[in-house]
DSSP file (Angstrom, degrees, kcal/mol; ACC not computed):
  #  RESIDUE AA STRUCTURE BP1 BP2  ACC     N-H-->O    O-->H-N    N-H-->O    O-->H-N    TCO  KAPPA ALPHA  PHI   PSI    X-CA   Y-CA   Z-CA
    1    1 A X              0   0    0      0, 0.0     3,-0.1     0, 0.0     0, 0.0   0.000 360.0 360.0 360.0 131.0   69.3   -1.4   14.0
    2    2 A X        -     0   0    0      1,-0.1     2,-0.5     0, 0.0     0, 0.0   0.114 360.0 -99.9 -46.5 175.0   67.2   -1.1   16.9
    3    3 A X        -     0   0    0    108,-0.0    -1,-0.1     1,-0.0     0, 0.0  -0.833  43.3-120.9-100.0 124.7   63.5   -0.3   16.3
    4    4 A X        -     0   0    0     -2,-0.5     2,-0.4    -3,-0.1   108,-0.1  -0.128  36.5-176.9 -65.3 114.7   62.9    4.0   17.1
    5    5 A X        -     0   0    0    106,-0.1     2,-0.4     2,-0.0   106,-0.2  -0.937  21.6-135.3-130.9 170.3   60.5    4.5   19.8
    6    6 A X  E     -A  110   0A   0    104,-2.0   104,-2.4    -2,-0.4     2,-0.4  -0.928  19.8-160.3-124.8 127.5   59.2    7.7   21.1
    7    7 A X  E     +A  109   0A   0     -2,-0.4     2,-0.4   102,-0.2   102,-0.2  -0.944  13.6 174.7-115.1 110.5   58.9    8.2   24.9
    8    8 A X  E     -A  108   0A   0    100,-1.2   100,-0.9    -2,-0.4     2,-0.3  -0.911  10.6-167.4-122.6 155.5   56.8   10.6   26.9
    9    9 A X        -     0   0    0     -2,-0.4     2,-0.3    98,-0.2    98,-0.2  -0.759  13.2-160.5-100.1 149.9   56.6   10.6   30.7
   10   10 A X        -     0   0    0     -2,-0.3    96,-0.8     3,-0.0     2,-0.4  -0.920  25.1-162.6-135.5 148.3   54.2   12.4   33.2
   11   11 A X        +     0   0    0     -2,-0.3    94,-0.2    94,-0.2    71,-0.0  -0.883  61.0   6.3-116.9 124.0   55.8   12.5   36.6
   12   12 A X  S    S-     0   0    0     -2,-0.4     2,-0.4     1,-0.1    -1,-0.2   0.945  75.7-177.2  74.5  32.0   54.3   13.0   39.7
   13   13 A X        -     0   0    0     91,-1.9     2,-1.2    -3,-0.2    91,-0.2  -0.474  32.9-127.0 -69.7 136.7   50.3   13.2   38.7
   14   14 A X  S    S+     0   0    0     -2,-0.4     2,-0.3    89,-0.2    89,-0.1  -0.016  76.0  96.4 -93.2  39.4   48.0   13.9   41.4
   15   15 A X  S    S-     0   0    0     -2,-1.2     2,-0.2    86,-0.1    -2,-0.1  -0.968  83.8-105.0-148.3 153.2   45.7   10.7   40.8
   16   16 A X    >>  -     0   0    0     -2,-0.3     3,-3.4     1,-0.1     4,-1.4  -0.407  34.7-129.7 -97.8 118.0   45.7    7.5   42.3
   17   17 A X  T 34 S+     0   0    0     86,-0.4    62,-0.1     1,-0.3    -1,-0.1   0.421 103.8  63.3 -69.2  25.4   47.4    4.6   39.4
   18   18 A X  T 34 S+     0   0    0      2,-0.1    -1,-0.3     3,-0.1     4,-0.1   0.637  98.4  47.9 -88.2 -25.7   44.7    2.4   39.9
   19   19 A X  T X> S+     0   0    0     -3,-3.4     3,-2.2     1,-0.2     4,-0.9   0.966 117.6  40.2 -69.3 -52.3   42.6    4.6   38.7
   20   20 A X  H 3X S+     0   0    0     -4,-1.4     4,-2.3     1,-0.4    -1,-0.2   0.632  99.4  69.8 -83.8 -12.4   44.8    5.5   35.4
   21   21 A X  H 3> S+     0   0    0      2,-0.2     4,-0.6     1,-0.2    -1,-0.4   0.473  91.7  63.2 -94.9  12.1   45.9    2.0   34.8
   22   22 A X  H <> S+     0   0    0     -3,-2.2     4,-1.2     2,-0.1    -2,-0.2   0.851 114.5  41.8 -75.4 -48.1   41.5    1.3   33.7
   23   23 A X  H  X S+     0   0    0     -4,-0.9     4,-1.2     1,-0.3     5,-0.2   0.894 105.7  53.5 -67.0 -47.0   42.5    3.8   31.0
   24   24 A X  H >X S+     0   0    0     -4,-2.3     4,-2.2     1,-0.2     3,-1.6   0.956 101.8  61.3 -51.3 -44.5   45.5    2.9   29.9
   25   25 A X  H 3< S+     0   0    0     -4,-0.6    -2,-0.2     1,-0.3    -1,-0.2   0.936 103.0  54.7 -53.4 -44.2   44.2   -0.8   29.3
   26   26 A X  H 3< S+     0   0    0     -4,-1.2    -1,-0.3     1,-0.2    -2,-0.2   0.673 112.8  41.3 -55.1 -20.2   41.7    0.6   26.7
   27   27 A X  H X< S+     0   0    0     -3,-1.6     3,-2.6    -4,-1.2    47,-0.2   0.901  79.7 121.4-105.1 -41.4   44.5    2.3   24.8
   28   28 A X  T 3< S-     0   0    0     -4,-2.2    47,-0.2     1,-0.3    48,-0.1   0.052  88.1  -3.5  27.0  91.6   47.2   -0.5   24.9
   29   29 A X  T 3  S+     0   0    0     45,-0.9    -1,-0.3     1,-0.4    46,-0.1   0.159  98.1 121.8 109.9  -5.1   48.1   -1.4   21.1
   30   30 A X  S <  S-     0   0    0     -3,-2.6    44,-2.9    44,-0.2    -1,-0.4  -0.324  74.0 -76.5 -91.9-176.1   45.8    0.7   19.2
   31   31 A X     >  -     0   0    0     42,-0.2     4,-1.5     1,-0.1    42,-0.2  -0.313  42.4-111.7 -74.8 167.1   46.7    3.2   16.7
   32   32 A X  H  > S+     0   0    0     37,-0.3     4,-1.1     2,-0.2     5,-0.3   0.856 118.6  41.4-108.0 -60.5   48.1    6.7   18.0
   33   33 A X  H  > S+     0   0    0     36,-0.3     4,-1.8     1,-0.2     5,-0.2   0.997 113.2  53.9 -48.4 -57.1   44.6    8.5   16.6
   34   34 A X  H  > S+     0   0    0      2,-0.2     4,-1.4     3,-0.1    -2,-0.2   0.829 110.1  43.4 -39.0 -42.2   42.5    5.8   17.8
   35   35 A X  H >X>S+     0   0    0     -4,-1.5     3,-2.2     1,-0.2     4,-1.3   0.996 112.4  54.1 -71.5 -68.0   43.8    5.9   21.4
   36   36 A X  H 3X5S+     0   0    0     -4,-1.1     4,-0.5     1,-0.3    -1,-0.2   0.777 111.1  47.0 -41.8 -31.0   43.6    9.5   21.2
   37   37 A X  H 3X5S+     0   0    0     -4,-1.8     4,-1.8    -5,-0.3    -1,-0.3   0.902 111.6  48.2 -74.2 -27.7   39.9    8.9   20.2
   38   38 A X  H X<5S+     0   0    0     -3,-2.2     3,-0.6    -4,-1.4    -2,-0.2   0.994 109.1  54.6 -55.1 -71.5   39.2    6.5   22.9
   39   39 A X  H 3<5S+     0   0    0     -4,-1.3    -1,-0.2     1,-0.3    -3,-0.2   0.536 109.6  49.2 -56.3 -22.3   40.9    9.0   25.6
   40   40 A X  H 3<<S+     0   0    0     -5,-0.6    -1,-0.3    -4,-0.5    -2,-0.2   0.937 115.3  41.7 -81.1 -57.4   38.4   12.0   24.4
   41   41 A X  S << S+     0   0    0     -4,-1.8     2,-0.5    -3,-0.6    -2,-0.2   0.387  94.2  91.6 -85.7  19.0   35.4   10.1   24.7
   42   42 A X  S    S-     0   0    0      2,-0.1     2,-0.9    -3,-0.1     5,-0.1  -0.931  71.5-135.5-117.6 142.5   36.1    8.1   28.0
   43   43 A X        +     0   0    0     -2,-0.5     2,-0.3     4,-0.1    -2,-0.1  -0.705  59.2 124.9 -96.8  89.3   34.7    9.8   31.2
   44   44 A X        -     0   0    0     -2,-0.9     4,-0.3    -5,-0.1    -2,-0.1  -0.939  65.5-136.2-154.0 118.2   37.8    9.3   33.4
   45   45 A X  S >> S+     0   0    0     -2,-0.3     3,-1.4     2,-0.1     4,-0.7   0.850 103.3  63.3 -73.4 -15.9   39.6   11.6   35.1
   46   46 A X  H >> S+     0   0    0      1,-0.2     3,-3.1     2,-0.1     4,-0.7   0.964  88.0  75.3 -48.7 -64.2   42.9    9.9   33.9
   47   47 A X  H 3> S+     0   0    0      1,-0.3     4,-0.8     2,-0.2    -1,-0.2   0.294  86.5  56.9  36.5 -69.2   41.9   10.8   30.6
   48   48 A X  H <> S+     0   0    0     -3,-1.4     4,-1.3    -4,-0.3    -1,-0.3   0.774 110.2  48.3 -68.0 -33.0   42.8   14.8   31.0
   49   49 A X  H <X S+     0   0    0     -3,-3.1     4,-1.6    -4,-0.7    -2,-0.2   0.952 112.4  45.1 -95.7 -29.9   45.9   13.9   31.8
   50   50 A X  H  X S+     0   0    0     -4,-0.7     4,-3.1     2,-0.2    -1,-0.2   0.757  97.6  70.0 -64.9 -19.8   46.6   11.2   28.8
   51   51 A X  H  X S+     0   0    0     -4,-0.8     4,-0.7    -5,-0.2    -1,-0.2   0.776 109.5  30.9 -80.6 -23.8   45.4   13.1   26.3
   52   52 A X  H  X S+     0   0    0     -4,-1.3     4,-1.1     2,-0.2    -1,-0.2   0.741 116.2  59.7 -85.4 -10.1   48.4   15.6   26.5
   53   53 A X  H  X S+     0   0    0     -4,-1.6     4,-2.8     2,-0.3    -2,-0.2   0.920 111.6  40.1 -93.4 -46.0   50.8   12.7   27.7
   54   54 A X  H  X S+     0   0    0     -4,-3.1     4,-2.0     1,-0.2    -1,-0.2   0.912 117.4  54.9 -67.0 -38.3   49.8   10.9   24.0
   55   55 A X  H  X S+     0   0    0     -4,-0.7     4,-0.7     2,-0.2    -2,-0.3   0.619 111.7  40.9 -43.4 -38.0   50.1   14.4   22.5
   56   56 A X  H  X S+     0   0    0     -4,-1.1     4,-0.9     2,-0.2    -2,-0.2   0.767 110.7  52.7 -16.1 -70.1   53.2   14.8   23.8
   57   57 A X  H  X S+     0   0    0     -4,-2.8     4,-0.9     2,-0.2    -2,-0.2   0.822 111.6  44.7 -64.6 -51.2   54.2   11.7   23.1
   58   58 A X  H >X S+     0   0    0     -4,-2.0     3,-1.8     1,-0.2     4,-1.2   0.995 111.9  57.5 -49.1 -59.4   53.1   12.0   19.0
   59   59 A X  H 3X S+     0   0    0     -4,-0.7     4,-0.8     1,-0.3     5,-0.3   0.532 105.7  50.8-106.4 -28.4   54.8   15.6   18.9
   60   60 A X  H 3< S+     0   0    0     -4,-0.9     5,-0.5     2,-0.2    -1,-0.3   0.472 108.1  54.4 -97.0 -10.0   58.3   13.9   20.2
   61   61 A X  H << S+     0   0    0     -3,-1.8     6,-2.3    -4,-0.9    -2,-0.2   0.622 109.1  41.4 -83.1 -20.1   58.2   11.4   17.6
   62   62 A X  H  < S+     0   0    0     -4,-1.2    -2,-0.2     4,-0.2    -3,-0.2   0.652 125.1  34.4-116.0  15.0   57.9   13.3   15.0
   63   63 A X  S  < S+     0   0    0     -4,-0.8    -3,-0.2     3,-0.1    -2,-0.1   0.726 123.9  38.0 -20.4 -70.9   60.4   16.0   16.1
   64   64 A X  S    S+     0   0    0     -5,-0.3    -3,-0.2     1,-0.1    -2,-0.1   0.980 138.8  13.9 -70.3 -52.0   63.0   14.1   18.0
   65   65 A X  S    S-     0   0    0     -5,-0.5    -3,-0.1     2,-0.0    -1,-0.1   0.669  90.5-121.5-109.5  -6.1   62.8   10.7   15.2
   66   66 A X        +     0   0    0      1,-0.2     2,-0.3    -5,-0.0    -4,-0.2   0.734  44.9 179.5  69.3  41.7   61.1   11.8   12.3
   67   67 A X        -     0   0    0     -6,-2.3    -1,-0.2    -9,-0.2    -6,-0.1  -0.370  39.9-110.3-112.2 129.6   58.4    9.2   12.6
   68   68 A X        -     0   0    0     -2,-0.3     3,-0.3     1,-0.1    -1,-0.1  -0.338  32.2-142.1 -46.1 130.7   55.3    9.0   10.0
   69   69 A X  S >  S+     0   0    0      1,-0.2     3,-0.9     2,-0.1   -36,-0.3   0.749  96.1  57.2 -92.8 -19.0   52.3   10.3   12.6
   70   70 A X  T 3  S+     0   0    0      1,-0.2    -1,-0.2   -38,-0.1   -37,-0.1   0.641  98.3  52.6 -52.9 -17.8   50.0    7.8   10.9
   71   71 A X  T 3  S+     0   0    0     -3,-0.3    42,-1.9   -40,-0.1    -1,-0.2   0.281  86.1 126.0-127.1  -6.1   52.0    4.9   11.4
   72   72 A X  E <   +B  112   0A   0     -3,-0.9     2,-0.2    40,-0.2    40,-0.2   0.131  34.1 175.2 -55.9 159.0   52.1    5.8   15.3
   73   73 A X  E     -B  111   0A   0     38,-1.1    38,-2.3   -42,-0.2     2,-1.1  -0.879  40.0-108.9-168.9 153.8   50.9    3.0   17.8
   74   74 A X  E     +     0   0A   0    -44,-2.9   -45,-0.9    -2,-0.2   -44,-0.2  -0.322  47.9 155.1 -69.4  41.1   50.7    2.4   21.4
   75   75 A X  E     +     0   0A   0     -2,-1.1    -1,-0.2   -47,-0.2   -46,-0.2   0.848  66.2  27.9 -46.0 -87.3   53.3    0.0   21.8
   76   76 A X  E     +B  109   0A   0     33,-0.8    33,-1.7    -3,-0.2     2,-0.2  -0.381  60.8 161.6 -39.0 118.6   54.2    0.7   25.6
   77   77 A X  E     +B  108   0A   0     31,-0.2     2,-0.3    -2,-0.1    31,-0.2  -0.482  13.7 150.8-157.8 117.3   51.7    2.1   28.4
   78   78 A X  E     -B  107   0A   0     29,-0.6    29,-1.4    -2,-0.2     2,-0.4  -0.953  33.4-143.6-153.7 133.3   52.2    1.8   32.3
   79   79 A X  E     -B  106   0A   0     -2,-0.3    27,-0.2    27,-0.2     2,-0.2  -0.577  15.9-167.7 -87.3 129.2   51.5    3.4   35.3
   80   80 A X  E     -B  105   0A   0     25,-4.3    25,-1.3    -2,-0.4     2,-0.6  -0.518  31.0-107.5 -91.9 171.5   54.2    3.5   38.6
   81   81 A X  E     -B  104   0A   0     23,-0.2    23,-0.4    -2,-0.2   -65,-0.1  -0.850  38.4-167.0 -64.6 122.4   53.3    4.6   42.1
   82   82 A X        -     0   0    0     21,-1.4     2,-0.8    -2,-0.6    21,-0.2  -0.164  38.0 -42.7 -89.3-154.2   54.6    7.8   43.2
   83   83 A X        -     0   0    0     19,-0.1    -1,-0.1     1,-0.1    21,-0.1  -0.581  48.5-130.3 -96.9 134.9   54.8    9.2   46.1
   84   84 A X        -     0   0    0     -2,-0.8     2,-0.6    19,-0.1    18,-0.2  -0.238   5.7-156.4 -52.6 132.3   52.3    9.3   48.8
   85   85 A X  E     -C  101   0B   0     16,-1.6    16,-6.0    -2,-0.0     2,-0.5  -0.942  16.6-150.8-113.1 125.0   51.2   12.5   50.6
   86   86 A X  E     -C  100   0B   0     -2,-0.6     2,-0.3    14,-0.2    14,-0.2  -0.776  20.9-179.8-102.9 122.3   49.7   11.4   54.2
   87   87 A X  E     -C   99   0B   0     12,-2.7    12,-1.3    -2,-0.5     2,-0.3  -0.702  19.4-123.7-113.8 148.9   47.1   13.9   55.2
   88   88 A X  E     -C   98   0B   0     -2,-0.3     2,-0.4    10,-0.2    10,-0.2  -0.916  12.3-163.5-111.3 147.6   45.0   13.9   58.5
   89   89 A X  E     -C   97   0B   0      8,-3.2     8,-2.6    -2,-0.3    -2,-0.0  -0.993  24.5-128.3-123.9 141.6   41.2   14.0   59.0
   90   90 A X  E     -C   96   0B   0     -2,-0.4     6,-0.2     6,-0.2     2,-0.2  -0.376  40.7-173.6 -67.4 150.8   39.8   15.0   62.8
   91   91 A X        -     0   0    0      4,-2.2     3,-0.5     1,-0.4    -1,-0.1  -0.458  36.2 -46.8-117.3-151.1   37.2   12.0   64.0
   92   92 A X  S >  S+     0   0    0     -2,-0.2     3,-4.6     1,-0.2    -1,-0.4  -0.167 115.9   7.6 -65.0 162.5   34.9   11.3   66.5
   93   93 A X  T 3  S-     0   0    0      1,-0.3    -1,-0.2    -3,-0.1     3,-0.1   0.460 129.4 -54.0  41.0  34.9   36.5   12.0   70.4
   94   94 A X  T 3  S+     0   0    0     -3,-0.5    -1,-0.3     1,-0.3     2,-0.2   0.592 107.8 122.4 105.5   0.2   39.6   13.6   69.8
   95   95 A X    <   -     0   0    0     -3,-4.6    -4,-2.2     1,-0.0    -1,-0.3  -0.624  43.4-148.3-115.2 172.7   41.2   10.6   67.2
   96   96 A X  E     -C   90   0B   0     -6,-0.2     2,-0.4    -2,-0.2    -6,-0.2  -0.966   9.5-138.3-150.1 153.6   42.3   11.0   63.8
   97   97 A X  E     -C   89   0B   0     -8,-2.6    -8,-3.2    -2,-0.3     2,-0.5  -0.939  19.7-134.1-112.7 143.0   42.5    9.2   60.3
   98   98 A X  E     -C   88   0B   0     -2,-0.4     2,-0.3   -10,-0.2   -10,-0.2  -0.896  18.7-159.2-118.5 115.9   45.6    9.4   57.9
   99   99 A X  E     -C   87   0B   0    -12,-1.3   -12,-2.7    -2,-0.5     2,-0.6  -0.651   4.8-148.1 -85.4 141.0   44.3   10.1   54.6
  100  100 A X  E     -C   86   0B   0     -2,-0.3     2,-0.9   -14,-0.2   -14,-0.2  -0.882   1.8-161.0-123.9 126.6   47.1    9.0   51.5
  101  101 A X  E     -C   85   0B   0    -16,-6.0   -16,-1.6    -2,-0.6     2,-0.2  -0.837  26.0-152.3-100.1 118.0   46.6   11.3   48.7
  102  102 A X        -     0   0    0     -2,-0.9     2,-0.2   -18,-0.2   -19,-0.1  -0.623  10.4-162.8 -94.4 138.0   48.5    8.5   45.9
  103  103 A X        -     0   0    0     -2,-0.2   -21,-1.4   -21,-0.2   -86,-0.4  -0.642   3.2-137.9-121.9-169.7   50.2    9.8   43.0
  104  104 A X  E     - B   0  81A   0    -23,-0.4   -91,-1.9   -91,-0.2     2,-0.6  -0.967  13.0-149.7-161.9 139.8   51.4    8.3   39.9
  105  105 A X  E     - B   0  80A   0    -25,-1.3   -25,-4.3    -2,-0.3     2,-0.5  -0.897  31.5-159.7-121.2 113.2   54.3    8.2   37.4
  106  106 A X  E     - B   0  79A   0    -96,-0.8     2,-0.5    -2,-0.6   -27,-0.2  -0.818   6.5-157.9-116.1 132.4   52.8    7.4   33.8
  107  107 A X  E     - B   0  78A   0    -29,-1.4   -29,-0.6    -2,-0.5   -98,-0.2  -0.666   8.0-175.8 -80.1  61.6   54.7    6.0   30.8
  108  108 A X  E     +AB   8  77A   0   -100,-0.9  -100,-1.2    -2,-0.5     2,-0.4  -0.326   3.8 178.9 -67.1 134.0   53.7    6.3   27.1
  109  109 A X  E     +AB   7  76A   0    -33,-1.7   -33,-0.8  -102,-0.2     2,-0.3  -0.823   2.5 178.3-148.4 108.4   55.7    4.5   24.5
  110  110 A X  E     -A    6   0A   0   -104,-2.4  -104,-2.0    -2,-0.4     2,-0.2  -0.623   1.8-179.1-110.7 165.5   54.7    4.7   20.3
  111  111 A X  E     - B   0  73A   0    -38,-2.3   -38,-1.1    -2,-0.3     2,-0.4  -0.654  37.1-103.4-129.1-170.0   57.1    2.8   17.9
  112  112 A X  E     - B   0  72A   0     -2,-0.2   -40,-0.2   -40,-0.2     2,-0.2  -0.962  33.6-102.6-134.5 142.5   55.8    3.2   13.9
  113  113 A X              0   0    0    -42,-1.9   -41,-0.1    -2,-0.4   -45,-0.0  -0.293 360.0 360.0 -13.2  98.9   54.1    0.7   12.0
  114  114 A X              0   0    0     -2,-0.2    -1,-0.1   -43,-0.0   -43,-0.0   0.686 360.0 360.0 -87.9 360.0   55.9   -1.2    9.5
């Protein structure tokens, strides 16, 4: 039998994955509280947006698989690109700069603890 993992997604985030993928490294393998401790106390805006995505992610494991919430862990966590929204800013003499506002598709994945 396969091993039960619990999957949350966030689609479409309005922050740039380089940014999210600092945060993510710090939660990588730890326990499903711990990370969730990490993610309060680190001053990141990815942060806001992991701390419901791991919340989420807890709250569908033990719904959907019936998975012990102690025993949680961060097996999985990665950030994709999404898609870019190309913006303009006026310059000097008439010329312009194309701003890219980068979004991000992030991946959470807790298994349980044997």
């Amino acid at each position: 039998m396969a091993e039960q993992q619990a999957v949350a997604k966030l689609k479409y985030a309005r922050i740039s994955p380089r940014k999210v993928k600092i945060v993510l490294d710090l939660i990588r393998g730890k326990d499903a509280r711990v990370a969730k401790a990490i993610l309060l106390n680190t001053p990141k805006g990815a942060s806001e947006y992991l701390v419901k995505l791991l919340n989420s992610a807890c709250a569908n494991a033990e719904a959907n698989f019936h998975m012990d919430s102690d025993k949680l862990y961060v097996s999985e966590c990665f950030v994709c690109p999404g898609p870019t929204l190309k913006r303009i800013m006026p310059r000097a003499k008439g010329s312009a700069d194309r701003i890219l506002k980068r979004t991000s598709h992030v991946t959470l994945v807790l298994k349980e603890r044997a």
